[in-house]
PyMOL Python script that loads the backbone (N, CA, C, O; Angstrom):
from pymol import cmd

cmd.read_pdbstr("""\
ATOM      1  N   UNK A   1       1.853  -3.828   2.037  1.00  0.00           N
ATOM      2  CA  UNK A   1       2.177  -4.360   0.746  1.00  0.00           C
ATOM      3  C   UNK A   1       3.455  -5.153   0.928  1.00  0.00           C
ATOM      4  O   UNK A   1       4.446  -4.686   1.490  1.00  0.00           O
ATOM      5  N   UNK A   2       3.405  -6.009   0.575  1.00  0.00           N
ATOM      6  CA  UNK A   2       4.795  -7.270   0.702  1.00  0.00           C
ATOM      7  C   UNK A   2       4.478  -7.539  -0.646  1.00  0.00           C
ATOM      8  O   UNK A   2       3.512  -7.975  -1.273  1.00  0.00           O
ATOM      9  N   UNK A   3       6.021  -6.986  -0.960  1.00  0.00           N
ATOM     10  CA  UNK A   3       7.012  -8.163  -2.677  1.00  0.00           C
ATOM     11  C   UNK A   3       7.115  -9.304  -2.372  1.00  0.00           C
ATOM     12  O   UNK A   3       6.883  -9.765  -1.255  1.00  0.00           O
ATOM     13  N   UNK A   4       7.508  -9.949  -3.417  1.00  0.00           N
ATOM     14  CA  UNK A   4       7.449 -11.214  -3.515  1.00  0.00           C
ATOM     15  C   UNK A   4       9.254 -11.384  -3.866  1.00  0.00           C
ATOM     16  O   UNK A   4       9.816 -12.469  -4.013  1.00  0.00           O
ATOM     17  N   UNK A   5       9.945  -9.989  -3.946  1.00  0.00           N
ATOM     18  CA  UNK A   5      11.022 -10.570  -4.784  1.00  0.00           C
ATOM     19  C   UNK A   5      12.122  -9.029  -4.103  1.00  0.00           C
ATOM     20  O   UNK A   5      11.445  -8.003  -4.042  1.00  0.00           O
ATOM     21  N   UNK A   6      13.145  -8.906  -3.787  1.00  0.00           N
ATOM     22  CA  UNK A   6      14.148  -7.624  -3.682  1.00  0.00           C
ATOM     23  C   UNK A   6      13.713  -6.901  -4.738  1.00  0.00           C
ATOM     24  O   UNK A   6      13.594  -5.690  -4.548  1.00  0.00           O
ATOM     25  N   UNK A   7      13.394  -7.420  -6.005  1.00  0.00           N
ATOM     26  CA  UNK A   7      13.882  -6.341  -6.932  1.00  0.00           C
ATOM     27  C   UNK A   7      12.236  -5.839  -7.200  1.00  0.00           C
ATOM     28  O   UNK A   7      12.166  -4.682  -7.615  1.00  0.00           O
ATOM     29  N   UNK A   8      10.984  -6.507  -7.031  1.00  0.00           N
ATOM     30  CA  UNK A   8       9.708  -5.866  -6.854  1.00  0.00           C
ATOM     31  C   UNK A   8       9.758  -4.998  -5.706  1.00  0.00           C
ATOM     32  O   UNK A   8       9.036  -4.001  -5.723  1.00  0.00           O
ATOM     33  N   UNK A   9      10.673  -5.272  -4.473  1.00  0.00           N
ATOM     34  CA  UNK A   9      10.265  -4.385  -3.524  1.00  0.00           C
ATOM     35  C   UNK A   9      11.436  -3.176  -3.668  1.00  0.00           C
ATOM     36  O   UNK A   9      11.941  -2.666  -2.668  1.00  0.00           O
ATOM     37  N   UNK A  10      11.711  -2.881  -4.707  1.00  0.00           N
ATOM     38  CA  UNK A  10      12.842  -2.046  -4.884  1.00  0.00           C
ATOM     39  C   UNK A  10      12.104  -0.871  -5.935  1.00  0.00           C
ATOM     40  O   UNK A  10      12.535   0.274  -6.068  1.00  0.00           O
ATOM     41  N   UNK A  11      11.155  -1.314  -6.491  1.00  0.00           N
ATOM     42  CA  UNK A  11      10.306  -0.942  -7.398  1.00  0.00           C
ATOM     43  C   UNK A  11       9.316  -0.207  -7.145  1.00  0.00           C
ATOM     44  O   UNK A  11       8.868   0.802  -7.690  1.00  0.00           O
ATOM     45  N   UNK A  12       8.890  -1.046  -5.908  1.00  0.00           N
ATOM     46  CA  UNK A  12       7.281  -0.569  -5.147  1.00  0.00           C
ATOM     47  C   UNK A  12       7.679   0.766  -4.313  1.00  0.00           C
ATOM     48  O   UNK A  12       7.073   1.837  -4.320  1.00  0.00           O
ATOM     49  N   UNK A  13       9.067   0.365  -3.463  1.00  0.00           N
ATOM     50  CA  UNK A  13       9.577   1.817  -3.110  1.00  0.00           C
ATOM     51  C   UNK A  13       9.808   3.172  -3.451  1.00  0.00           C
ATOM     52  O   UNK A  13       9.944   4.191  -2.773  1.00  0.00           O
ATOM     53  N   UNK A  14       9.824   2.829  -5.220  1.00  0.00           N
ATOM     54  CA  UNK A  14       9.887   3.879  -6.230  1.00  0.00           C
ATOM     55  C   UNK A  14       9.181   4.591  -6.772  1.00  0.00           C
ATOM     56  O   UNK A  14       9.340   5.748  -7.159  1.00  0.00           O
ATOM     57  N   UNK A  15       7.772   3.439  -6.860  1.00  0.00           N
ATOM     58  CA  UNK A  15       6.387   3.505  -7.445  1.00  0.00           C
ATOM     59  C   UNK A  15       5.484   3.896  -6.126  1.00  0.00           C
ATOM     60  O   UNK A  15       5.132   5.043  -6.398  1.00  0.00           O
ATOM     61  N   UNK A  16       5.072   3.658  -5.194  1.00  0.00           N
ATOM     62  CA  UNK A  16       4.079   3.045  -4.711  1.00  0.00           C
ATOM     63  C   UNK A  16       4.259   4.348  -3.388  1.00  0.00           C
ATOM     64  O   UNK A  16       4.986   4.261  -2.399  1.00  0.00           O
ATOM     65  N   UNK A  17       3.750   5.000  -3.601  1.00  0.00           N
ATOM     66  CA  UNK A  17       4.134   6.559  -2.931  1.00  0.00           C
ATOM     67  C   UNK A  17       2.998   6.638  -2.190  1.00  0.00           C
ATOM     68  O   UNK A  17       1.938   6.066  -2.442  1.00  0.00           O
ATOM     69  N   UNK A  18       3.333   7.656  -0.884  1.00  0.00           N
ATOM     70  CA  UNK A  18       1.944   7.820  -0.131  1.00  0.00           C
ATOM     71  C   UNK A  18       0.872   8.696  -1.041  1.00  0.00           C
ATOM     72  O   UNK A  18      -0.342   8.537  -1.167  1.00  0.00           O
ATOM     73  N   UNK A  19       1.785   9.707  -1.648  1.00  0.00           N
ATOM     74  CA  UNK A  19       0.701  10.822  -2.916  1.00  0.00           C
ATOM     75  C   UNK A  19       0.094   9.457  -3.447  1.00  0.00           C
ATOM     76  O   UNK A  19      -1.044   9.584  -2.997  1.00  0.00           O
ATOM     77  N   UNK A  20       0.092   8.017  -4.221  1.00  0.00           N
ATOM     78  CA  UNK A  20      -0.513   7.727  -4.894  1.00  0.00           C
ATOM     79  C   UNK A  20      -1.330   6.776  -4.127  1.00  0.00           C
ATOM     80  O   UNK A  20      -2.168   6.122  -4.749  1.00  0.00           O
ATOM     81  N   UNK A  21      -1.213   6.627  -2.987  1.00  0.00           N
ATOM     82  CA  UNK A  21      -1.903   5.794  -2.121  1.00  0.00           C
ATOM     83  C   UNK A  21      -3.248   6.824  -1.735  1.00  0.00           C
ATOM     84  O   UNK A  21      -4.440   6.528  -1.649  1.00  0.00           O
ATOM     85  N   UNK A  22      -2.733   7.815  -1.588  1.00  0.00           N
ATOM     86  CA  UNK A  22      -3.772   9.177  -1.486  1.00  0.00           C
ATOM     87  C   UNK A  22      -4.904   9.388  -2.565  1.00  0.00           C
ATOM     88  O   UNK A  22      -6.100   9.652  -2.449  1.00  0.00           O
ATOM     89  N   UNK A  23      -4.202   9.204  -3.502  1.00  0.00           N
ATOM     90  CA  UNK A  23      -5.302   9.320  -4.550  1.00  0.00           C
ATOM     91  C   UNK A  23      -6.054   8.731  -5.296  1.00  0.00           C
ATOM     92  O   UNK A  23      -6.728   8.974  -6.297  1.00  0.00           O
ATOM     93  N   UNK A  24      -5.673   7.321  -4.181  1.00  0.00           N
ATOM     94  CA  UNK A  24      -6.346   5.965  -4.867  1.00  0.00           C
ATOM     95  C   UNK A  24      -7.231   5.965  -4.035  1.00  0.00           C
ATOM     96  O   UNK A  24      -8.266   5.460  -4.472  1.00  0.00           O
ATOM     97  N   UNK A  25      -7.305   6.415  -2.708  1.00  0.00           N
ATOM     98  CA  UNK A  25      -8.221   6.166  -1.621  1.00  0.00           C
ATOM     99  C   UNK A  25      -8.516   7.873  -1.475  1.00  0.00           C
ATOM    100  O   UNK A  25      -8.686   8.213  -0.304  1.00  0.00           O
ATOM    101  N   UNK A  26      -8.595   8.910  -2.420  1.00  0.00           N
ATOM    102  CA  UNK A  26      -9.219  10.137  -2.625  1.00  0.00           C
ATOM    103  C   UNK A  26     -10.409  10.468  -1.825  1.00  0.00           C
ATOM    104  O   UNK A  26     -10.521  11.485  -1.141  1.00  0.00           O
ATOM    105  N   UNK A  27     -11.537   9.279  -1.992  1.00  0.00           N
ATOM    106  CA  UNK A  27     -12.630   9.609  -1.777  1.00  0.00           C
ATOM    107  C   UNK A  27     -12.979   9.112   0.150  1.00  0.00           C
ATOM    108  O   UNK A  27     -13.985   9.499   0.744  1.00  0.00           O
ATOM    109  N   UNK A  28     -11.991   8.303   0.731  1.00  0.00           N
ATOM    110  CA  UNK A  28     -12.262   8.167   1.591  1.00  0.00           C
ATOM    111  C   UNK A  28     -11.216   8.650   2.988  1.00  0.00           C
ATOM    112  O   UNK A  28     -11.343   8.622   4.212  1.00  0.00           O
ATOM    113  N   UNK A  29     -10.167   9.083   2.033  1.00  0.00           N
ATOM    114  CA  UNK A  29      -8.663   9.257   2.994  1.00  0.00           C
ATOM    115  C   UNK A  29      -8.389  10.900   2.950  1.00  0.00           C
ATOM    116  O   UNK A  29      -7.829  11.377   1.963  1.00  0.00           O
ATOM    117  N   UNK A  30      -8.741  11.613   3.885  1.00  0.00           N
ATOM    118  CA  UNK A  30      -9.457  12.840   4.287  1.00  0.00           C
ATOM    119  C   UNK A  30      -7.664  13.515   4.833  1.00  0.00           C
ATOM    120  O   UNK A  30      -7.462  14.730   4.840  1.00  0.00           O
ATOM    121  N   UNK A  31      -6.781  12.711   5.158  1.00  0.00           N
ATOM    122  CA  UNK A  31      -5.608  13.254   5.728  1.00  0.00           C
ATOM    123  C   UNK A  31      -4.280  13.014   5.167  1.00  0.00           C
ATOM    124  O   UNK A  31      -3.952  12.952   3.982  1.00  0.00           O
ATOM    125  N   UNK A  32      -3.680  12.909   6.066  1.00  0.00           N
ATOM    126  CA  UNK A  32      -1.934  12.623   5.435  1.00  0.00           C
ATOM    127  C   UNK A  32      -2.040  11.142   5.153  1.00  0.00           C
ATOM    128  O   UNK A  32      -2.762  10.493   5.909  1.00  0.00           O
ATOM    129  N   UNK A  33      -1.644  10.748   4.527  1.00  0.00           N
ATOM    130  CA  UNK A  33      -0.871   9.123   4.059  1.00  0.00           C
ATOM    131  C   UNK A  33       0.809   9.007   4.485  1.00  0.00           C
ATOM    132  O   UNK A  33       1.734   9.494   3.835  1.00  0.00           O
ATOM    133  N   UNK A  34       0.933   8.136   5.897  1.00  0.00           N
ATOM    134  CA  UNK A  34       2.364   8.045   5.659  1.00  0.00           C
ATOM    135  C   UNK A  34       2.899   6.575   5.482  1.00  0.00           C
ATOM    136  O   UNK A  34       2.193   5.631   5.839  1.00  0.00           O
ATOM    137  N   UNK A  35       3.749   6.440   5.107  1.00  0.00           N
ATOM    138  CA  UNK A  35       4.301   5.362   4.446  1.00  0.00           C
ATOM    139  C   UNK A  35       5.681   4.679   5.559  1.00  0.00           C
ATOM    140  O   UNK A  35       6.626   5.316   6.025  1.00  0.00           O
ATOM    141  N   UNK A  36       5.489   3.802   5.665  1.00  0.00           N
ATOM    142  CA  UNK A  36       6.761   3.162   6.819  1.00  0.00           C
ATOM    143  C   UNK A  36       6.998   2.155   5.506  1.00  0.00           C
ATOM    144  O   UNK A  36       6.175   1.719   4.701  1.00  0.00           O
ATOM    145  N   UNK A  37       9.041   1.870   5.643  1.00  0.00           N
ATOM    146  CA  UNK A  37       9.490   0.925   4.922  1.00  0.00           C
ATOM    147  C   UNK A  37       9.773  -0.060   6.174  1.00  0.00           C
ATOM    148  O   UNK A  37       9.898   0.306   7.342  1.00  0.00           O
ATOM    149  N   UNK A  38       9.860  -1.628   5.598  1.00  0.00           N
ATOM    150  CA  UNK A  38      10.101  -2.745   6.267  1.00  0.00           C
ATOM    151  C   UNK A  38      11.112  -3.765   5.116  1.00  0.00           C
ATOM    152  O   UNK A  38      10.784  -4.902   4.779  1.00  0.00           O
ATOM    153  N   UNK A  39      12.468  -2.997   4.608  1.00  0.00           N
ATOM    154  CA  UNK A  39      13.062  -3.485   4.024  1.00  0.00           C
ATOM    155  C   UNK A  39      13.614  -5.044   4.852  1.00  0.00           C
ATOM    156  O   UNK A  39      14.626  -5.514   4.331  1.00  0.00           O
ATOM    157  N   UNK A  40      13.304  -5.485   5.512  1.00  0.00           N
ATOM    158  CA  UNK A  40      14.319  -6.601   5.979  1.00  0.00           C
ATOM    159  C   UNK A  40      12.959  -7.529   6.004  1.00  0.00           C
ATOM    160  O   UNK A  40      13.107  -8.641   6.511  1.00  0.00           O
ATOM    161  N   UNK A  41      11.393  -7.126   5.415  1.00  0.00           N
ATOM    162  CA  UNK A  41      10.228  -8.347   4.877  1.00  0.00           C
ATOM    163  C   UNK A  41       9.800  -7.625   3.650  1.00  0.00           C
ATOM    164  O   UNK A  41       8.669  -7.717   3.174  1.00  0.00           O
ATOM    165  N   UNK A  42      10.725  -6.932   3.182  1.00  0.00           N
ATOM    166  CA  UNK A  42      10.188  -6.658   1.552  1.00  0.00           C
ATOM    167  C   UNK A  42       8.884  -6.096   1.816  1.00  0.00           C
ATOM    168  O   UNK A  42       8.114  -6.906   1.302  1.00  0.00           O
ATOM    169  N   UNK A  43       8.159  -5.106   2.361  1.00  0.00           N
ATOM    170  CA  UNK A  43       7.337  -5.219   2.688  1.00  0.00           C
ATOM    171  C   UNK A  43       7.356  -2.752   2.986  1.00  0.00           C
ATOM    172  O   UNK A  43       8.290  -1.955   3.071  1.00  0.00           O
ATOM    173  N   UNK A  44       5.965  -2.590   3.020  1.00  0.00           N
ATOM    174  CA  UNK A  44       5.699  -1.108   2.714  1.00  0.00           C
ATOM    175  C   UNK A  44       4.531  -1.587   3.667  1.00  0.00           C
ATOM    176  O   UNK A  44       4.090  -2.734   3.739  1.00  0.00           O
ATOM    177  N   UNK A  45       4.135  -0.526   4.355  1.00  0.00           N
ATOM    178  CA  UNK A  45       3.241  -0.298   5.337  1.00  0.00           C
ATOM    179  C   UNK A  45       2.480   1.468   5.304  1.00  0.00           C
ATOM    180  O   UNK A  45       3.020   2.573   5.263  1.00  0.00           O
ATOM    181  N   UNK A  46       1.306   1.125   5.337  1.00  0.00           N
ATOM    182  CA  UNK A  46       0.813   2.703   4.932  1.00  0.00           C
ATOM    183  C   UNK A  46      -0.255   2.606   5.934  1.00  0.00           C
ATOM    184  O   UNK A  46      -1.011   1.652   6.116  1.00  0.00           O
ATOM    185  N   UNK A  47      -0.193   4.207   6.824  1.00  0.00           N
ATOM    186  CA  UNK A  47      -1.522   4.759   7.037  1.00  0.00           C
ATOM    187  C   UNK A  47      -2.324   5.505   6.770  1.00  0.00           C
ATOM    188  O   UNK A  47      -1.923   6.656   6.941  1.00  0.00           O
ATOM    189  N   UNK A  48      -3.176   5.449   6.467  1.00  0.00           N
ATOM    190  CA  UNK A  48      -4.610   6.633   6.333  1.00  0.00           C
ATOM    191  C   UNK A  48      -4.886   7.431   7.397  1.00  0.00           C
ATOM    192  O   UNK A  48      -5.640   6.943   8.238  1.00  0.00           O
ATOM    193  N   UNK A  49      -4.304   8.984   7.662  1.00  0.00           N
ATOM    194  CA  UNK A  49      -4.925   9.557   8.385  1.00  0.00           C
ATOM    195  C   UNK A  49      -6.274  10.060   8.642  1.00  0.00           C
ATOM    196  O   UNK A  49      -6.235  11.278   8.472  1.00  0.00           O
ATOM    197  N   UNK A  50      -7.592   9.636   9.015  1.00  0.00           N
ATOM    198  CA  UNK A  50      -8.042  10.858   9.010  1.00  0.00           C
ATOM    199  C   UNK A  50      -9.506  10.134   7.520  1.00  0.00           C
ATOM    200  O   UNK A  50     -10.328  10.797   6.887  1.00  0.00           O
ATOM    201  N   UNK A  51      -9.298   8.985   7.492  1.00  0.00           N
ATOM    202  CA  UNK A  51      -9.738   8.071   6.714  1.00  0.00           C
ATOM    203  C   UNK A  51     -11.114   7.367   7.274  1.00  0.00           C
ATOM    204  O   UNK A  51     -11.170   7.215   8.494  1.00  0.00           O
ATOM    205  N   UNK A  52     -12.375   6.868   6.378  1.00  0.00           N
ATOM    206  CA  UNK A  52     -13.474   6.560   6.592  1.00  0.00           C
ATOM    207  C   UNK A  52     -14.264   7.016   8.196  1.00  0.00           C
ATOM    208  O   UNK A  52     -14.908   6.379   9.030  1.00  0.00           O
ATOM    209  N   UNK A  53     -13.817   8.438   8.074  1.00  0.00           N
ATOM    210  CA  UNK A  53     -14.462   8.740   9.265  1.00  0.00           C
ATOM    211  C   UNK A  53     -13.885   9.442  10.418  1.00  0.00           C
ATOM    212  O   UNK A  53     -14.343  10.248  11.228  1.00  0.00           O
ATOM    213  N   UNK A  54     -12.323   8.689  10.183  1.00  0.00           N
ATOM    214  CA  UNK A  54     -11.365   8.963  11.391  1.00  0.00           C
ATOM    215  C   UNK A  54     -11.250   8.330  12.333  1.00  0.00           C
ATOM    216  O   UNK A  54     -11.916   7.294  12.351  1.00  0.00           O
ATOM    217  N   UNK A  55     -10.414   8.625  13.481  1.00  0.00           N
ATOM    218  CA  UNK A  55     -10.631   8.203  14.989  1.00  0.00           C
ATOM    219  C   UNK A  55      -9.496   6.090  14.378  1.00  0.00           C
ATOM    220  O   UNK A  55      -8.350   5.643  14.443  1.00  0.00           O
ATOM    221  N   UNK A  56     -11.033   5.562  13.835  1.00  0.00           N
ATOM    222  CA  UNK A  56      -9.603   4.000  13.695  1.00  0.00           C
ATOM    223  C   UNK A  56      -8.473   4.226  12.786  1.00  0.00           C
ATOM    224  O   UNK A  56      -8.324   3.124  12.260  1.00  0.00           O
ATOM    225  N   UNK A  57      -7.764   4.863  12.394  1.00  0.00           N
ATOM    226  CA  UNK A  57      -7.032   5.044  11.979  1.00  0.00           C
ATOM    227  C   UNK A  57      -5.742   5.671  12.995  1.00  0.00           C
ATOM    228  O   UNK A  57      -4.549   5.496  12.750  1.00  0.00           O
ATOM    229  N   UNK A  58      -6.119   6.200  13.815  1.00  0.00           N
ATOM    230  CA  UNK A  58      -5.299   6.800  14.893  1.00  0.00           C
ATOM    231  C   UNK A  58      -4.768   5.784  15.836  1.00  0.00           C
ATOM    232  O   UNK A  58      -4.125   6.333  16.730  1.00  0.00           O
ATOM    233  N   UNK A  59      -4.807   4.703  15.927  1.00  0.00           N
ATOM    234  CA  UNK A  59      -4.551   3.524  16.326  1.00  0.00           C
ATOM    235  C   UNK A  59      -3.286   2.475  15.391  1.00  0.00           C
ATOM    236  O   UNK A  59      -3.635   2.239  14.234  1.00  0.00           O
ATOM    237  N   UNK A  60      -2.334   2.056  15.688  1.00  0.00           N
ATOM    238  CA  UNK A  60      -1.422   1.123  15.206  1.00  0.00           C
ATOM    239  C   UNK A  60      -1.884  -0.581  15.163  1.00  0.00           C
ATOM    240  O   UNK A  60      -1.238  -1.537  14.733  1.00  0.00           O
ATOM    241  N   UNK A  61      -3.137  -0.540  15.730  1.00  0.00           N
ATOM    242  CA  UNK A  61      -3.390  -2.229  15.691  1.00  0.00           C
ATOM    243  C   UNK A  61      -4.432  -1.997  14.425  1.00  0.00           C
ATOM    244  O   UNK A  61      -4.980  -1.044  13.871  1.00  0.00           O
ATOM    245  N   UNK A  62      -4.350  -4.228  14.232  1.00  0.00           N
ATOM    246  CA  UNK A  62      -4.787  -3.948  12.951  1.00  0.00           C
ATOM    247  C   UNK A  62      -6.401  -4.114  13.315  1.00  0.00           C
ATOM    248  O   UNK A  62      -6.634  -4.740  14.349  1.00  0.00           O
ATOM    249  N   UNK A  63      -7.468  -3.643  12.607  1.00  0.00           N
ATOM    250  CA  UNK A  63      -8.469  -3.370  12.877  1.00  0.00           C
ATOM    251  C   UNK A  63      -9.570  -3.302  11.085  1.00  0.00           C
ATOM    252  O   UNK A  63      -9.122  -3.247   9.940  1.00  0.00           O
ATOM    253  N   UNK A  64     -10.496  -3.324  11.378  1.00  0.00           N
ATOM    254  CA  UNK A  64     -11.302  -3.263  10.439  1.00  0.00           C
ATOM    255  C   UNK A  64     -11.327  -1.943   9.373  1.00  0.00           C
ATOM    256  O   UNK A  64     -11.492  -1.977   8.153  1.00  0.00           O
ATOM    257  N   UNK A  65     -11.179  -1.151   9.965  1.00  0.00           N
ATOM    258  CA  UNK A  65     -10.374  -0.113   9.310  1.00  0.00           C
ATOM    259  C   UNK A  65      -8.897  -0.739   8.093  1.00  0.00           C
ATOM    260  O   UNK A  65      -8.982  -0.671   6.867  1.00  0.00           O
ATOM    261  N   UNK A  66      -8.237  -1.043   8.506  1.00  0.00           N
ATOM    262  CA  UNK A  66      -7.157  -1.664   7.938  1.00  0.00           C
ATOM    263  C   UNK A  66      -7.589  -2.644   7.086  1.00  0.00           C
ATOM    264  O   UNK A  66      -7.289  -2.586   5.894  1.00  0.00           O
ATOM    265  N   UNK A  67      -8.425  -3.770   7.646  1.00  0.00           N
ATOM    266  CA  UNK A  67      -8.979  -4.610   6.533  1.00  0.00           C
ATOM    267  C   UNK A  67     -10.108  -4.120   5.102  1.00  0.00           C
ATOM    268  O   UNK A  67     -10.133  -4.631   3.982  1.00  0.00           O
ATOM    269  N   UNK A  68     -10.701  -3.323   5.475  1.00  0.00           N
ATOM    270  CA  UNK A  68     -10.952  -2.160   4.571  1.00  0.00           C
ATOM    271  C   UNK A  68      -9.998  -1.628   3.683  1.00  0.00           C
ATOM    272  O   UNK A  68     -10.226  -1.819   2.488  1.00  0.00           O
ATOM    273  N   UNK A  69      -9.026  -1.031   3.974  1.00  0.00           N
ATOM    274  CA  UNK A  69      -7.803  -0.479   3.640  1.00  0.00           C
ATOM    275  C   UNK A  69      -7.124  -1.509   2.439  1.00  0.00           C
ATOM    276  O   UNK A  69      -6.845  -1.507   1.240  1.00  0.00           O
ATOM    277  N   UNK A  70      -7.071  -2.307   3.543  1.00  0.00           N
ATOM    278  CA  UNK A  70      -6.374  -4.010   2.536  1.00  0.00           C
ATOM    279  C   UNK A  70      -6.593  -4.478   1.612  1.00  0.00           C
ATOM    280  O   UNK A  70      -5.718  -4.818   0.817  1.00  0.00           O
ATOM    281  N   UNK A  71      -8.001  -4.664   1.408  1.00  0.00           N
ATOM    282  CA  UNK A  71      -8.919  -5.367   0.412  1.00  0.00           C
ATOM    283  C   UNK A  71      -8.927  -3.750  -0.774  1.00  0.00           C
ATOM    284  O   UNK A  71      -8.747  -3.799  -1.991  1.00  0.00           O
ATOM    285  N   UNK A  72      -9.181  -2.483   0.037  1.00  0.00           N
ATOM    286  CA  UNK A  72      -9.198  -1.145  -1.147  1.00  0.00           C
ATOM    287  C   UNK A  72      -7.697  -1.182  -2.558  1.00  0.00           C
ATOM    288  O   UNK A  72      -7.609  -1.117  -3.784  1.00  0.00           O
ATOM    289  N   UNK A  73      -6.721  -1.332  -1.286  1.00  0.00           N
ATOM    290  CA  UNK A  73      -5.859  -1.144  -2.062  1.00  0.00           C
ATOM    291  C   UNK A  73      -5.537  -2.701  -3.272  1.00  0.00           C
ATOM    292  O   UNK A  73      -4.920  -2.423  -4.300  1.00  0.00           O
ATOM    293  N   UNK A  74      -5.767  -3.504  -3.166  1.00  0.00           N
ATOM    294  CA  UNK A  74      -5.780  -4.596  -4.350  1.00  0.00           C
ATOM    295  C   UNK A  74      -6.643  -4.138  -5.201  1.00  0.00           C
ATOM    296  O   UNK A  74      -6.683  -4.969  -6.108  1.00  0.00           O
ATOM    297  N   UNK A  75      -7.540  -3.066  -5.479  1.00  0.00           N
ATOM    298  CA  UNK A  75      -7.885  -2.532  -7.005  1.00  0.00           C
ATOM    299  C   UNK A  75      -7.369  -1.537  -7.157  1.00  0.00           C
ATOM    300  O   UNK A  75      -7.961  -0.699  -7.837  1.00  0.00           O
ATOM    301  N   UNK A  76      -5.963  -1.194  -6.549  1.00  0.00           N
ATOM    302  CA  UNK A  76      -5.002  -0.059  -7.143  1.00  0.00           C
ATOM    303  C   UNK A  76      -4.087  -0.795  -8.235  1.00  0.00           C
ATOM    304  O   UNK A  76      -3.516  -1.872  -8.066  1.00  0.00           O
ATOM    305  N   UNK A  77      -4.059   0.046  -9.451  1.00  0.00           N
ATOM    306  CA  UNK A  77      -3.547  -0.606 -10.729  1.00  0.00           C
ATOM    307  C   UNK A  77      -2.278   0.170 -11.133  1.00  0.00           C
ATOM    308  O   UNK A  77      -2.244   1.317 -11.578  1.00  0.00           O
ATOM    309  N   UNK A  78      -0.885  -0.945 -10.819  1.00  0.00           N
ATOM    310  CA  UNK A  78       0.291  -0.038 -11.254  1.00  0.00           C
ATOM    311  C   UNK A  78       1.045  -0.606 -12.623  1.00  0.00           C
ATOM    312  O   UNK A  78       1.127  -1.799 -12.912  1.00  0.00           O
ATOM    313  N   UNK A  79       1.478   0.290 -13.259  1.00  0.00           N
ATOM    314  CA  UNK A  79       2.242  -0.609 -14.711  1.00  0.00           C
ATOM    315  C   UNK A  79       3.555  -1.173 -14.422  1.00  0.00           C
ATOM    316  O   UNK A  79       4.505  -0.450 -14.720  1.00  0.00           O
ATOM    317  N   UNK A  80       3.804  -2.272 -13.924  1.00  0.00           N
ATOM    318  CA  UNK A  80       5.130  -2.852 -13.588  1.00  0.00           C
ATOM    319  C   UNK A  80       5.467  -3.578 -14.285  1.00  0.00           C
ATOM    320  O   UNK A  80       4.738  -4.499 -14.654  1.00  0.00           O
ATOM    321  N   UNK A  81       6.460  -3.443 -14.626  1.00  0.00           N
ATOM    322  CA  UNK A  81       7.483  -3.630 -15.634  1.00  0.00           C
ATOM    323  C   UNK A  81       7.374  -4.882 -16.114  1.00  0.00           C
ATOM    324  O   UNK A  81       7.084  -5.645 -15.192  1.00  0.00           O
ATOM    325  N   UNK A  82       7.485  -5.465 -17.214  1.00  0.00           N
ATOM    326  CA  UNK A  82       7.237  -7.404 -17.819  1.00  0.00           C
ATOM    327  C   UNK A  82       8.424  -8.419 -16.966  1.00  0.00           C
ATOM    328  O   UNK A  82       8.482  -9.640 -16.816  1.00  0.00           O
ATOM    329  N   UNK A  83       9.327  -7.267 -16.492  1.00  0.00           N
ATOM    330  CA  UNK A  83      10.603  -8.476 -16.072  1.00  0.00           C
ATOM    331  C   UNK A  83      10.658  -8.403 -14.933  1.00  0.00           C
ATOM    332  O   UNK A  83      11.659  -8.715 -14.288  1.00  0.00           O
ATOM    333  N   UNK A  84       9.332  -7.871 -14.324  1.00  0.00           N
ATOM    334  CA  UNK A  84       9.247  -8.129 -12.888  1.00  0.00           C
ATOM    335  C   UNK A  84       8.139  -8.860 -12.269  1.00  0.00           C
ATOM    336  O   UNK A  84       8.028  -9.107 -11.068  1.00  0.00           O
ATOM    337  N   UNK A  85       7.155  -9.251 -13.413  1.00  0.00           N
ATOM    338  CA  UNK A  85       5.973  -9.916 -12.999  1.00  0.00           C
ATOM    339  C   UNK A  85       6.399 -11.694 -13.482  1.00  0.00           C
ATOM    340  O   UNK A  85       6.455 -12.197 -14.605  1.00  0.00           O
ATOM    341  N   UNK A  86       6.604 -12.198 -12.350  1.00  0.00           N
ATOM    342  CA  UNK A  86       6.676 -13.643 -12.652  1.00  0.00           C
ATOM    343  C   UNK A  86       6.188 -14.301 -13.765  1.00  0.00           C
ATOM    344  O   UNK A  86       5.491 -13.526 -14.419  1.00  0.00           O
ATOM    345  N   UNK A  87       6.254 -15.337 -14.227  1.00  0.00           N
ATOM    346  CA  UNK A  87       5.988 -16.395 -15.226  1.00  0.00           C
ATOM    347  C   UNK A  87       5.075 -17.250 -15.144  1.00  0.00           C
ATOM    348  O   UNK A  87       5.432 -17.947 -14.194  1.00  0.00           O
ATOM    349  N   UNK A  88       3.838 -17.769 -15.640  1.00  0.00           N
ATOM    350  CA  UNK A  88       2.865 -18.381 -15.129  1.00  0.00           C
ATOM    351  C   UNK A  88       3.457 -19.682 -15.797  1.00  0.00           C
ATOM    352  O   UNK A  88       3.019 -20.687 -15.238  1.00  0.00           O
ATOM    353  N   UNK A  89       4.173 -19.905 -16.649  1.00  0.00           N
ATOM    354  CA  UNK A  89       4.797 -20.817 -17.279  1.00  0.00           C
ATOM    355  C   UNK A  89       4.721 -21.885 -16.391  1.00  0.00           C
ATOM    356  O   UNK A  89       4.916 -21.542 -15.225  1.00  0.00           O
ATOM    357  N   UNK A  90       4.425 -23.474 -16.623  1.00  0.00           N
ATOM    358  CA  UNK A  90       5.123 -24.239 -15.970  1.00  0.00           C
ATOM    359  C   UNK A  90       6.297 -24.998 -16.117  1.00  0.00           C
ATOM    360  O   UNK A  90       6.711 -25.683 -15.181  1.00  0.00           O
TER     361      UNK A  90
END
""", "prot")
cmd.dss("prot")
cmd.show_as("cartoon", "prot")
cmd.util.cbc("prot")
cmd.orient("prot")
């Protein structure tokens, strides 16, 4: 997950927990969820232990597993705040 902004990724750090990464991916993420920060690209990194099966997940490269993962988590729905979601304004 990469912010777009310090103060979204200050947010997501607050919000965006391995418990809720867990329970968004309930039905397929069988293990621990751990969470690595990458404050210096605004940016949160999560693994699925133990996830669609197992075994690719035990691996650090990115893999189809992960792209799975990637595409899952963009229908996770968080309530963030109005003064943190940009302006479509032109």
């Amino acid at each position: 997950m990469i912010a777009r902004s310090p103060e979204i990724y200050t947010w997501l750090e607050q919000h965006l927990t391995p418990e809720v990464i867990k329970k968004h991916f309930r039905e397929i993420a069988m293990g621990e969820v751990e969470r690595f920060e990458a404050p210096n690209l605004l940016a949160l990194n999560f693994i699925l232990h133990d996830s669609l099966g197992g075994c690719g997940s035990g691996s650090l490269k990115t893999d189809a597993q992960g792209k799975t993962h990637g595409l899952g988590v963009l229908f996770l729905e968080l309530d963030v705040p109005d003064e943190l979601v940009p302006s479509t304004d032109g």
